[in-house]
N, C-alpha and C positions, 0 to 999 in steps of 0.2 A: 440513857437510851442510845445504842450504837443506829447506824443507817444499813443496812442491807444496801450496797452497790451493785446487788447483784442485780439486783430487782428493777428495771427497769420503767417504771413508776416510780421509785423512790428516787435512782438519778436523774432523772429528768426535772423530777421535782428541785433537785440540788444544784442542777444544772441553771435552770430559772434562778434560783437563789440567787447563788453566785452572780449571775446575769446583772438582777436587780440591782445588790448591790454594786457591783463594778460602775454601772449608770449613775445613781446617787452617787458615789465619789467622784467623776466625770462631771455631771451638773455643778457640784458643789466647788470643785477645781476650775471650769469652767468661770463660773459666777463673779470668785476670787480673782482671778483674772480680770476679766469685764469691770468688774468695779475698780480694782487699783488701774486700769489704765484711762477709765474714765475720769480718776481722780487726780490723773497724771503721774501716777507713781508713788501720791500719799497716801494709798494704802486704805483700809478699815478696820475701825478698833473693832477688838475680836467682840465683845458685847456686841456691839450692833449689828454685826456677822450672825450672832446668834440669835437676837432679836428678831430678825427676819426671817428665819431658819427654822423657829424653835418649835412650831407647828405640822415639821413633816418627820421629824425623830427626836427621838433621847437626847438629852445634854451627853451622855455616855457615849453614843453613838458618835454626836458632833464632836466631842473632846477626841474619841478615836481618830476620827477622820483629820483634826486638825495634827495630830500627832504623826500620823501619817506620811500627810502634806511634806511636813518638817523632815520626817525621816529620807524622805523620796526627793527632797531638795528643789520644791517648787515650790513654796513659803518660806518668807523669815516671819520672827514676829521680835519685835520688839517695843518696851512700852506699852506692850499689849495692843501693837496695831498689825496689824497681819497686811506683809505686802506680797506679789507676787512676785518670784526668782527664773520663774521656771520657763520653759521656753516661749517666746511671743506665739499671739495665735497664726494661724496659719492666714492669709487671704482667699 
């Protein structure tokens, strides 16, 4: 099924989409953050990333998003512990 862009209800709708998700990778980057500096820097193993995650998307989604992360160079993971690289938050 192609999207009609012409259609002005249809990009709108695409529009939101996009939105939505840009926000969920945000929270999820965010969160990632938040927690490795609470932890001082050690990080959280990617399980328990998911564990508490695993209720508001797909494992597919979350394995995206953590790929992502990686490719965009504001995660490492190593060990399977996911730290955060990317820039501090702002004050």
């Amino acid at each position: 099924m192609t999207m009609d862009m012409n259609d002005p209800v249809t990009r709108e709708r695409h529009v939101q989409e996009v939105r939505a998700a840009f926000e969920l990778m945000k929270a999820v980057a965010d969160a990632i953050r938040d927690i490795d500096a609470h932890r001082n820097g050690e990080g959280i193993p990617n399980g328990e990333l998911y564990a508490q995650l695993m209720g508001h998307f797909s494992y597919q989604t979350y394995t995206a998003m953590i790929s992502k992360f990686k490719e965009m160079g504001l995660i490492s993971e190593k060990n399977n512990v996911i730290r955060w690289i990317g820039p501090k938050k702002e004050a």
